[in-house]
N, C-alpha and C positions, 0 to 999 in steps of 0.2 A: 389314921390307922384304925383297923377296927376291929372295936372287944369282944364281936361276937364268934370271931374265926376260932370252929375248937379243932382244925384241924393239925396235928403232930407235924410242923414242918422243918423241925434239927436235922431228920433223917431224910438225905436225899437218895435215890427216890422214894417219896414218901412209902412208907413198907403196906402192902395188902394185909385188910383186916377179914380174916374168913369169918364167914356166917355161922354164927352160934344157935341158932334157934331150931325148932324142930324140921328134923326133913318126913313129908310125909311120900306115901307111897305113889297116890295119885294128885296129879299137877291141879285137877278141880276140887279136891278135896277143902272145902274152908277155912282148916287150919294152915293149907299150903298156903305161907306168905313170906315174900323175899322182900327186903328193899327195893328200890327203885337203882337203876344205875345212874349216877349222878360225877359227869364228867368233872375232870379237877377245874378246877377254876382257883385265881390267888386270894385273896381275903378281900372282902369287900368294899367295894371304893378303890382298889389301886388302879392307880390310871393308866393310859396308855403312855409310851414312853419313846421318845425320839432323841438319839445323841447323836450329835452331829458335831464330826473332827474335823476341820481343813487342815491344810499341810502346810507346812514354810511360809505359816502366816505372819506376818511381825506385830507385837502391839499394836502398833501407831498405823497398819493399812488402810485399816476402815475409815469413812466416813465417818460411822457409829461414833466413835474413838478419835475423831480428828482427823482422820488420814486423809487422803489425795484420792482414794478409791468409792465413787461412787456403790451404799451398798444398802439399798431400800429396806433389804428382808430383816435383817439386822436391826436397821433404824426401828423396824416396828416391832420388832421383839422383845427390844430397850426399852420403848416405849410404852408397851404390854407388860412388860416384866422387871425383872433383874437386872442388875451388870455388876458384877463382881470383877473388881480392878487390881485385885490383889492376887489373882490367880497363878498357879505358876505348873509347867509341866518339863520334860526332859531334858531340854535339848539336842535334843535325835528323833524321827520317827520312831522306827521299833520299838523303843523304850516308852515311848508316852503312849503305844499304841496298846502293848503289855499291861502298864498300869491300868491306864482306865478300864479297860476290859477286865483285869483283876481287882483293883481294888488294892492293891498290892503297891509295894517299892518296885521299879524296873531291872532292879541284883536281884531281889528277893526271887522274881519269877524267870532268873537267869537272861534277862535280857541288858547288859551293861551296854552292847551299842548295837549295831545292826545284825542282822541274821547271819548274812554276808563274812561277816569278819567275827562269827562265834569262837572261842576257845573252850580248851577242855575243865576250864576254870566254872564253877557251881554260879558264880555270880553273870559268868559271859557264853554260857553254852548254851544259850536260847530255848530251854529246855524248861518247860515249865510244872512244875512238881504238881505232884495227884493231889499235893494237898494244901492248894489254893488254886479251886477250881474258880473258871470264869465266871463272870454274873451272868453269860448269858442261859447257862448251861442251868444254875442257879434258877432263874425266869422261869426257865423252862420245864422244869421239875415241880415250878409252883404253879402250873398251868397258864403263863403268857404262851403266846406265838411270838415266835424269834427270828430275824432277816436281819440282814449284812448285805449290806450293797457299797461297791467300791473296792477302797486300797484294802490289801492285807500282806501286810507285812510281818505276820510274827510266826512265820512258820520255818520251822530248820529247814536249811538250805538242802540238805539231804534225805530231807521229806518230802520234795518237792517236785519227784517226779510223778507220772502217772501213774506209778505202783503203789504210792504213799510210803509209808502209810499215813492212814489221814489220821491220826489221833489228834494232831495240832492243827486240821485244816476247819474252817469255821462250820461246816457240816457234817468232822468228824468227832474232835473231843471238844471244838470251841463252842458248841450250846447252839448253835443256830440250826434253826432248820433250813433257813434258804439262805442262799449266796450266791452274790452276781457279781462280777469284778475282775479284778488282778490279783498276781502275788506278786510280791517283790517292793524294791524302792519306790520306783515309777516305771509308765509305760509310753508309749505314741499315744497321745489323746486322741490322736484321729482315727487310729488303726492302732487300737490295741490288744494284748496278748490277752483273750477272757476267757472266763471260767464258768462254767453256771454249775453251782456243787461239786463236786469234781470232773468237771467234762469242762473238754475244752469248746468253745464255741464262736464262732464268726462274730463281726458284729451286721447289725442290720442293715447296716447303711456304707457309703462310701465317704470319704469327705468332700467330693465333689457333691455330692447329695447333703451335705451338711452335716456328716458326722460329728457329733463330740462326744467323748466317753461321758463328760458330767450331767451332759444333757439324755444321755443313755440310761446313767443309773436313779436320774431325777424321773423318768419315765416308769423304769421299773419299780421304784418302789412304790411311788403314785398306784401303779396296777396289783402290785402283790394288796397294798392296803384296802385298798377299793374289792380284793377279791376275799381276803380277809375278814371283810368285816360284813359282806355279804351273806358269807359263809359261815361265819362264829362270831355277829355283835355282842355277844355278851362275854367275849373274851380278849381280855386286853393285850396288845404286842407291844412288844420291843426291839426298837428298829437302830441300829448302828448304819449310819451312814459315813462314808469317810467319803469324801471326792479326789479325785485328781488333784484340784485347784487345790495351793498355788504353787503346786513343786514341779519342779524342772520336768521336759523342756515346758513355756512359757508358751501355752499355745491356745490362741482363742483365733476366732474368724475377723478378719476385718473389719466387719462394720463394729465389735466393740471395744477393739484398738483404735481406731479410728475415731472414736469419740473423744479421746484424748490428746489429740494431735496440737503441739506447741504447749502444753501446759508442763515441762519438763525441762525446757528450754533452757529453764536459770538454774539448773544443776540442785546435786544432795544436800550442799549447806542452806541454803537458800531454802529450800524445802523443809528442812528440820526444824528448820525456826517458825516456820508457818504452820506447820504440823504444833506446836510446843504449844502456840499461842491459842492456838482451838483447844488444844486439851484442857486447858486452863482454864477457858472459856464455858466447853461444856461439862467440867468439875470432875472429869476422868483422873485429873492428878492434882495434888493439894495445888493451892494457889500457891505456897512458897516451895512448890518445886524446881530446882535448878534443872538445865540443861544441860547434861554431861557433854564433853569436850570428842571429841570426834580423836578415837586412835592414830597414833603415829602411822601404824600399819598399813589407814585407808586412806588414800591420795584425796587433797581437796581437788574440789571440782574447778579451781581456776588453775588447777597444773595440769589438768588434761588439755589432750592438745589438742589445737581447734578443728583437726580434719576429722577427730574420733567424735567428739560432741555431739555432733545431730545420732549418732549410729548410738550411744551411749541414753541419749534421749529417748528416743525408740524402742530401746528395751524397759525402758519404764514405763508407757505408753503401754507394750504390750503387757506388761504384767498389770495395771491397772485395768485392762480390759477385761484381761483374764479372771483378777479379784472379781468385777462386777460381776462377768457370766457364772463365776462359781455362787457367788448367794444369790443372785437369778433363781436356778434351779433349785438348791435351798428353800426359796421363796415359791416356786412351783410345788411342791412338797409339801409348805407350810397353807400353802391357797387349797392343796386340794383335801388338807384334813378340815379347812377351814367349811369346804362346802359340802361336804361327808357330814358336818354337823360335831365335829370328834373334837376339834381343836382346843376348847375350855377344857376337857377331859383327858387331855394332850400333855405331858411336864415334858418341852423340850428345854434339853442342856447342849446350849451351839458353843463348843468349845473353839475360839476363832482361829487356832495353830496349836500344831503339833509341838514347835519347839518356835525360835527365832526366826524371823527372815534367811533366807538363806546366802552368806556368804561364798559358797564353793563355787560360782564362778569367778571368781580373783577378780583381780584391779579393773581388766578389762570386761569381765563377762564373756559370752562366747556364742561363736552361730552355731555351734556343733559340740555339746556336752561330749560326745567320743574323743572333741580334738586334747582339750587336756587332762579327762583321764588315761589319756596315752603318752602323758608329759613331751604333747604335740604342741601347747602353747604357742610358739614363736610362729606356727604356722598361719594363723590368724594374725596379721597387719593392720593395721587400720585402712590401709585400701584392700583389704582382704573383707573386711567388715563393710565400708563404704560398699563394696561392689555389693552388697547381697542384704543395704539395709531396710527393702522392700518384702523381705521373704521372711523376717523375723516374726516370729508368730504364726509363720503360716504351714504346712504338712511338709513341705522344704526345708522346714528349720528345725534342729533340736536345741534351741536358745537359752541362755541363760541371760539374767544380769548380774550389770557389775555389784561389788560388795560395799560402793559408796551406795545404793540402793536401797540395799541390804539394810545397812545402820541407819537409813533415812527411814525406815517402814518401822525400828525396834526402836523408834523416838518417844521418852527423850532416857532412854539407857543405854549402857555402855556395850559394843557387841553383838550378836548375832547368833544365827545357828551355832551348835556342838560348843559355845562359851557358858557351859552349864556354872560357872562361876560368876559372872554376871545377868543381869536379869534381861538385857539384850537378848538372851540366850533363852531364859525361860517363862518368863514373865508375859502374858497372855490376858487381854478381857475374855470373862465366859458370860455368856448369856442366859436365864431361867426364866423361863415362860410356861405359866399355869394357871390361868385365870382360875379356875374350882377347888385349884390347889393353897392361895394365898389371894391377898385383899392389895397387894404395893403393886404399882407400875410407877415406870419413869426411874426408880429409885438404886441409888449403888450403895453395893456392899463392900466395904473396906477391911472385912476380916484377914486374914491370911490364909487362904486356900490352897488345895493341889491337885494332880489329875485323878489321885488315887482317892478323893472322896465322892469321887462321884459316883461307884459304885454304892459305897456306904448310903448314900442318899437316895438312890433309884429306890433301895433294900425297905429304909424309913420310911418312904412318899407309900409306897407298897401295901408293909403293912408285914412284909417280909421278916422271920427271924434271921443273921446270922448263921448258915446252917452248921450242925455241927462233925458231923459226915456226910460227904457226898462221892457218891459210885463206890463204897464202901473204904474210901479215906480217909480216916480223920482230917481235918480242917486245921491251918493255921487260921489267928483273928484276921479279917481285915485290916488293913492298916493304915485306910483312912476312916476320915470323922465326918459326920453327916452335916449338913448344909440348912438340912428342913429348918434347926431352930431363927435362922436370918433369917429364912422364909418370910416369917412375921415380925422378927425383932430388929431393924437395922443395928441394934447396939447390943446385940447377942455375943456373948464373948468369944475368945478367939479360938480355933477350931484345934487347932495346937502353939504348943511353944517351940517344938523344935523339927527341922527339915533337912538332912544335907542334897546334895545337889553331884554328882560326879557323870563326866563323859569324857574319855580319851584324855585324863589325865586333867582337868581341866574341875575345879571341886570348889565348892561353898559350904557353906552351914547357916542356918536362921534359928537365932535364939534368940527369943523374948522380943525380938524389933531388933538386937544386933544383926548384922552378916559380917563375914568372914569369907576371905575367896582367894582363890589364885590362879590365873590363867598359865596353861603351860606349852598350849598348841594353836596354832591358825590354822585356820580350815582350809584354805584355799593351799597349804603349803602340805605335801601328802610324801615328799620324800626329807632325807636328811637326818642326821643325829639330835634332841629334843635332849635340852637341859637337863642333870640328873632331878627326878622328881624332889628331893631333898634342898634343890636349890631353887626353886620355885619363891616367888617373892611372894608374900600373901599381906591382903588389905584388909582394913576394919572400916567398917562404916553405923555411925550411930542410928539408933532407932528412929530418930528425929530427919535424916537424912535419904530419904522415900527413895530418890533417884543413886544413891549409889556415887555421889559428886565429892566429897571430902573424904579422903582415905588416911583415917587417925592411928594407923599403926603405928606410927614413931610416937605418939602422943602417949598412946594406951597402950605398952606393949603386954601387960598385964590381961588385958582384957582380950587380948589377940589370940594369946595362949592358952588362955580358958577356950575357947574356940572351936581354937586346932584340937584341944585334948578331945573336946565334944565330939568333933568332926570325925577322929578316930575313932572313939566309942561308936559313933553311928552308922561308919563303913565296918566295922566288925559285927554290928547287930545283923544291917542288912547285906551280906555279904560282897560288898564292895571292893573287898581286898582279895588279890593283889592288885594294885595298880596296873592298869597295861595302856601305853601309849603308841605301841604302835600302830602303824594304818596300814600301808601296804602288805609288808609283811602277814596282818592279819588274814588278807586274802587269801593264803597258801594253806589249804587246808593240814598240809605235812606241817607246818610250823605251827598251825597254830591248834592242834589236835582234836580239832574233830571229823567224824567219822565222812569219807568219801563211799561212794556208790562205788564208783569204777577204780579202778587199781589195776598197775601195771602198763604195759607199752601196747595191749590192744582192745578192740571194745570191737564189738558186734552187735551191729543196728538191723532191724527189720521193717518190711513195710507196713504202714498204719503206726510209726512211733512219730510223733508230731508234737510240737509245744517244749521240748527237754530244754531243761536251762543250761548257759554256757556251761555252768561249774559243776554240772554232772555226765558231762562231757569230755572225754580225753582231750585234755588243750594240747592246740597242734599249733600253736607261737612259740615262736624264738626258737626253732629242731625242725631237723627232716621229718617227715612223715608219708604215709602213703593211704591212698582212698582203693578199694576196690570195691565194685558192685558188681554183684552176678543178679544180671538182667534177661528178661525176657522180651524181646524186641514183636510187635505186631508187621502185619505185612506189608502195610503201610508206611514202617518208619516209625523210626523214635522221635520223641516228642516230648517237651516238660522236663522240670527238676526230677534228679535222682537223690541228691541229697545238698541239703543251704544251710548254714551257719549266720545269723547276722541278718542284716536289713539292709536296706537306703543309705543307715548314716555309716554301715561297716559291715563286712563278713566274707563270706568266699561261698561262690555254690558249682555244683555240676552238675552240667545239662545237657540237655540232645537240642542244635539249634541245625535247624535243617536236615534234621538227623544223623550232624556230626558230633560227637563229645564236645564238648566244653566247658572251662571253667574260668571263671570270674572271678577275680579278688578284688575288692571294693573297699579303698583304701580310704577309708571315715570320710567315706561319701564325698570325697574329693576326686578319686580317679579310677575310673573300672581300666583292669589292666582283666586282658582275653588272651585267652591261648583256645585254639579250636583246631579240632581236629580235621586230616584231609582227610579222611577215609569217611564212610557214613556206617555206621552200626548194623550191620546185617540183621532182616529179622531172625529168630531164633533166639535160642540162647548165648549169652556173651558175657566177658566178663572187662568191664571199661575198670581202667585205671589211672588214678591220678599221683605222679609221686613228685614229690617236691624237695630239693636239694637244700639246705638252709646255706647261707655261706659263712654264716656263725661270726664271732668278735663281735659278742654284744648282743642288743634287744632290739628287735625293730630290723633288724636289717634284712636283704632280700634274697634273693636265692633263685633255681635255676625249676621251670615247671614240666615236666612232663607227660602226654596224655598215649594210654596204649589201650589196646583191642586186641583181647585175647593175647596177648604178651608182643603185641607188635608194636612199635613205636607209630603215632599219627600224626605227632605235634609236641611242640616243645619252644618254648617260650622264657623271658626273665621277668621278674619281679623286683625293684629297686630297693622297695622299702616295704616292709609290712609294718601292722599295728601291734606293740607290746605288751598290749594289758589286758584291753579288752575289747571286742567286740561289739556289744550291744547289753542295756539292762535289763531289755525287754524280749525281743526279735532272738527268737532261739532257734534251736537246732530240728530241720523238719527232713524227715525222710517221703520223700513221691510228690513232693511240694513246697512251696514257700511264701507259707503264710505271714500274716500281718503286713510285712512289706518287704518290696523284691532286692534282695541284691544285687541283683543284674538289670540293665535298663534296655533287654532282651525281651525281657516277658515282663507281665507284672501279676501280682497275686494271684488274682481271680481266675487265671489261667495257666496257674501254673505246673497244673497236675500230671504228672508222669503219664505217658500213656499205656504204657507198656506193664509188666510186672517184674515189681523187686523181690529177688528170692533172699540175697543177706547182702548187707555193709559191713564190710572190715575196716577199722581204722588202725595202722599201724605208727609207733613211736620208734623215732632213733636206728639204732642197729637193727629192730625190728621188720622195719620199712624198708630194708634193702632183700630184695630177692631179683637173685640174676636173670632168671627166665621171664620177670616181671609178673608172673600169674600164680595163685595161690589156689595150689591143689588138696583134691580132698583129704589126704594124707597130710597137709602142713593144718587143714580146718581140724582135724580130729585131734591135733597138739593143742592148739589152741582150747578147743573145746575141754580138753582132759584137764591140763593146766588150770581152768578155770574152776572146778572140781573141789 
């Protein structure tokens, strides 16, 4: 840090100091003297800074760390630097993505669980206060360069369309100047939904071409840095990387699944204990660490049955490829600061996971992430999976693995993603590499750490104060603690005494080397009534007890309740409370109150709106509904999407195929059901409609399709079963085409574009959706229009 910085930096943006001295008349006069202009720059010596997040990493993946997953970049970073073993972050995405980027508790900054399932509650409304501004925003104010490349997940979900506003988007209130990536949970790694600033953007390549989004965003920050430092060497960045890898689907090319092949064979127990024995080996976990006992919850591996086994193999196979390719690129990133000459000048912090391994595809795992968030499970057989276990991994699959996997990757603790009660769930190796920065390689840190000092530490390495306003806010403190003094002292004391931990109901507490916990939910179980939170069993485990294996609550119940009282205390500080456990239900914006875009029973789409996500979109499951487009037909005939909902793995689109209407419902990429029209769309103007009967008693069920031209009937078709819940995470709603990937196996993307001109889309709900003459006249548009007023 350095003493010689006398620049004022509490006040962000630092405040303009006007020129005091004399002004003369003429500019050559020799008293006329100005300063020099002297761009900001941070305090002297702060380094350049690389955070690197992966996703649904478990402890125990790496190599690094024992794991089964060959992961070079890592090995030499350990090697080079750090490993802090004591690490712990959310258990959710959104939440650890929040913290780090603030600096902050994941309540505090209103993110209690994903964006998705926000409430109107201060702790869950994903809404992050003026006053605990980002650190990138922070950086940026002190004169870094700022880039984001990858996931971004912490934007309200009704911020998200292309109106914004962008205040939460990483280009608007998040501090970065540039961003290349997604929003949302996850996306098609092969074909995914990107963004570059707020503009939506193709990607470069196909995956017949060898697309990957990781290898996408490994390229671009390579070139942003390279152009960066061309352009302003003497001014240091900070770069947020998150990748894809390694959250669902599980999708790497072949040849780096393929290097894996029969190393999976003898199943998760088997593995656990091989994993346990490296750990111990390479001094990741104390030598008298126990091996926790595999939940009742998660099937051993010799009760699976022998025709699922090889397909159950395979998805570990791919996800270890997957791991490898994700710090691959990593390692591309880290080579090319290396020959930039920048890398000693470099403090990267490789955070190895967002949260735990990920359990949410249940016992079995899955070839199609749509089929059981539509509580489609049963549809997947093991000769369902047999047939298709050549396509796992590959632009075919949106794959998950099973959750024996899962607990095998967060060895040796108890648990998994969203078990923010056990360290399954949060517990994480981080990596610190800075040669210029510190004198240790090779060497671990066993302090107690969290995601939220990693800001605090970027601030310290710096040279940075704390600010005390920024954008004219006052500031709450940060509320992590910096890391710099391990830097040099392995036996630096510990960074705090107390931590709690809370996700869907599911909560801890770390005092002194105590924990305190109680699991209330499983991840893979998304429907159903969840014990009253009050009857919740909760465990102790001693300080002495690393892995969480003896649970002394009946021993100590004194000690249990000091605890619980703390645990209280610290969901009251960081706004934690109320407790809310539901899942599904959260997704209903009306239940769980916050704010929706669209309202009511109709919406009106135009052409050039492309990229909308499903949930700010009139949902047209489980109810009649009716589509209409007033179309301008060329003289040649219509041609291409009018309007697609959904992808490959799910959605419904309508289109002109031979220049008749048509519409497709792609039933989670299991079955394209077609209704097409006899008539062909005259050029001119016309108005194509699609109305759909539901036949109701329930969710999912099917209904009767209708297609008309100018109010005439053309075609008319049945649907068995439609999809309940959702659609797609990624693959969203596109008016004049159908981007990322096609729902129909009619056309596919790249050609998918309307030919003709769309003048408006009406989407109509319920009672709405029924008009007898079938066509919507100017006079019913002028009600709608007024009504929306």
């Amino acid at each position: 840090m350095s003493t010689q910085d006398k620049i004022q930096r509490t006040v962000l943006p630092i405040p303009d100091r006007p020129f005091t001295g004399p002004i003369m008349f003429d500019a050559k006069d020799p008293n006329s003297k100005f300063p020099p202009i002297t761009p900001l720059r941070p305090p002297k010596g702060a380094p350049n800074v690389l955070v690197v997040l992966l996703d649904d990493a478990g402890f125990a993946a790496m190599s690094t760390f024992g794991g089964p997953c060959t992961t070079p970049t890592a090995d030499r970073l350990a090697a080079g630097g750090l490993t802090y073993n004591r690490f712990h972050v959310c258990a959710l995405c959104a939440p650890t993505r929040a913290a780090i980027l603030t600096g902050r508790n994941h309540h505090s900054v209103g993110m209690g669980a994903i964006t998705e399932s926000a409430t109107s509650a201060p702790g869950n409304n994903s809404i992050r206060p003026k006053s605990m501004a980002p650190l990138a925003e922070i950086l940026k104010l002190n004169g870094y360069s700022t880039a984001h490349f990858g996931k971004c997940h912490e934007v309200p979900v009704w911020q998200t369309s292309q109106m914004g506003p962008f205040d939460a988007w990483p280009t608007g209130g998040g501090g970065f100047e540039h961003f290349y990536g997604f929003f949302g949970a996850e996306t098609d790694y092969y074909r995914p939904d990107l963004f570059q600033g707020t503009t939506p953007v193709e990607p470069p390549k196909t995956p017949e071409e060898g697309y990957h989004f990781d290898d996408d965003i490994a390229t671009h920050t390579i070139e942003w840095v390279q152009q960066q430092k061309a352009l302003m060497p003497d001014k240091p960045f900070f770069i947020y990387l998150a990748p894809g890898g390694t959250h669902a689907p599980h999708a790497v090319h072949k040849e780096w699944s393929d290097k894996y092949k029969g190393k999976f064979d003898h199943g998760w127990d088997n593995l656990r204990e091989e994993i346990f024995a490296r750990q111990k080996k390479l001094g990741v976990i104390p030598a008298d660490a126990e091996l926790t006992a595999r939940p009742k919850e998660i099937g051993a591996w010799a009760d699976v049955p022998a025709k699922l086994k090889p397909v159950l193999a395979r998805q570990m196979e791919v996800y270890a490829g997957y791991m490898e390719h994700t710090d691959h690129q990593v390692g591309r990133v880290v080579d090319a600061l290396e020959d930039m000459k920048i890398l000693d000048d470099t403090l990267i912090i490789y955070v190895t996971g967002d949260n735990g391994a990920s359990g949410e595809g249940g016992p079995n795992g899955t070839f199609n992430w749509m089929i059981p968030l539509n509580g489609a499970r049963d549809i997947e057989t093991p000769e369902f999976m047999a047939a298709r276990i050549d396509k796992f991994g590959t632009p075919e699959a949106l794959n998950h693995f099973a959750v024996g996997w899962a607990h095998a990757m967060d060895t040796p603790y108890q648990w998994v993603k969203q078990i923010a009660s056990h360290w399954g769930g949060t517990r994480q190796c981080t990596l610190v590499h800075w040669p210029n920065g510190f004198k240790a390689k090779g060497e671990i840190r066993t302090q107690f750490s969290h995601v939220i000092d990693v800001a605090t530490t970027v601030l310290d390495a710096a040279g940075i104060p704390e600010p005390a306003f920024v954008n004219g806010a006052q500031q709450m403190p940060l509320q992590g603690q910096s890391l710099v003094p391990s830097f040099h002292d392995a036996g630096a004391s510990e960074f705090r005494d107390t931590q709690y931990f809370e996700m869907l109901g599911n909560r801890g507490i770390y005092h002194q080397g105590w924990t305190a916990c109680t699991k209330h939910s499983t991840p893979w179980i998304l429907t159903g009534k969840f014990p009253p939170l009050d009857d919740d069993v909760w465990e102790l485990y001693a300080p002495a007890d690393t892995t969480q294996a003896h649970n002394l609550a009946k021993q100590k119940p004194e000690k249990l309740r000091e605890l619980q009282r703390l645990w209280l205390i610290e969901a009251v500080r960081y706004n934690v409370l109320p407790l809310d456990d539901r899942k599904l239900e959260r997704f209903n914006p009306e239940i769980a109150g916050r704010p929706q875009l669209i309202r009511g029973n109709t919406q009106m789409l135009y052409s050039g709106m492309i990229g909308l996500p499903e949930n700010i979109v009139l949902n047209v499951k489980n109810k009649s509904h009716a589509v209409t487009a007033k179309v301008v037909i060329p003289k040649d005939g219509a041609k291409g999407v009018i309007l697609a909902q959904g992808g490959v793995f799910g959605g419904w689109s309508i289109y002109a195929k031979e220049g008749r209407p048509t519409y497709c419902y792609n039933l989670l990429g299991l079955q394209y059901s077609k209704i097409e029209g006899k008539k062909q769309i005259p050029a001119g103007e016309h108005q194509v409609r699609m109305e759909f009967a539901y036949d109701g008693g329930g969710l999912g069920k099917g209904g009767t399709v209708s297609l008309y031209i100018d109010g005439e009937k053309t075609g008319e078709g049945r649907l068995d079963r439609t999809a309940p819940n959702l659609f797609s995470l990624d693959d969203k709603t596109d008016v004049g085409s159908d981007r990322c990937t096609p729902v129909s196996d009619d056309y596919d993307s790249a050609g998918s574009e309307f030919n003709g001109q769309i003048k408006w889309i009406q989407i109509d709900l319920g009672e709405d959706a029924k008009d007898a003459d079938h066509l919507i006249t100017p006079e019913e548009r002028y009600r709608v229009a007024m009504a929306r007023q």
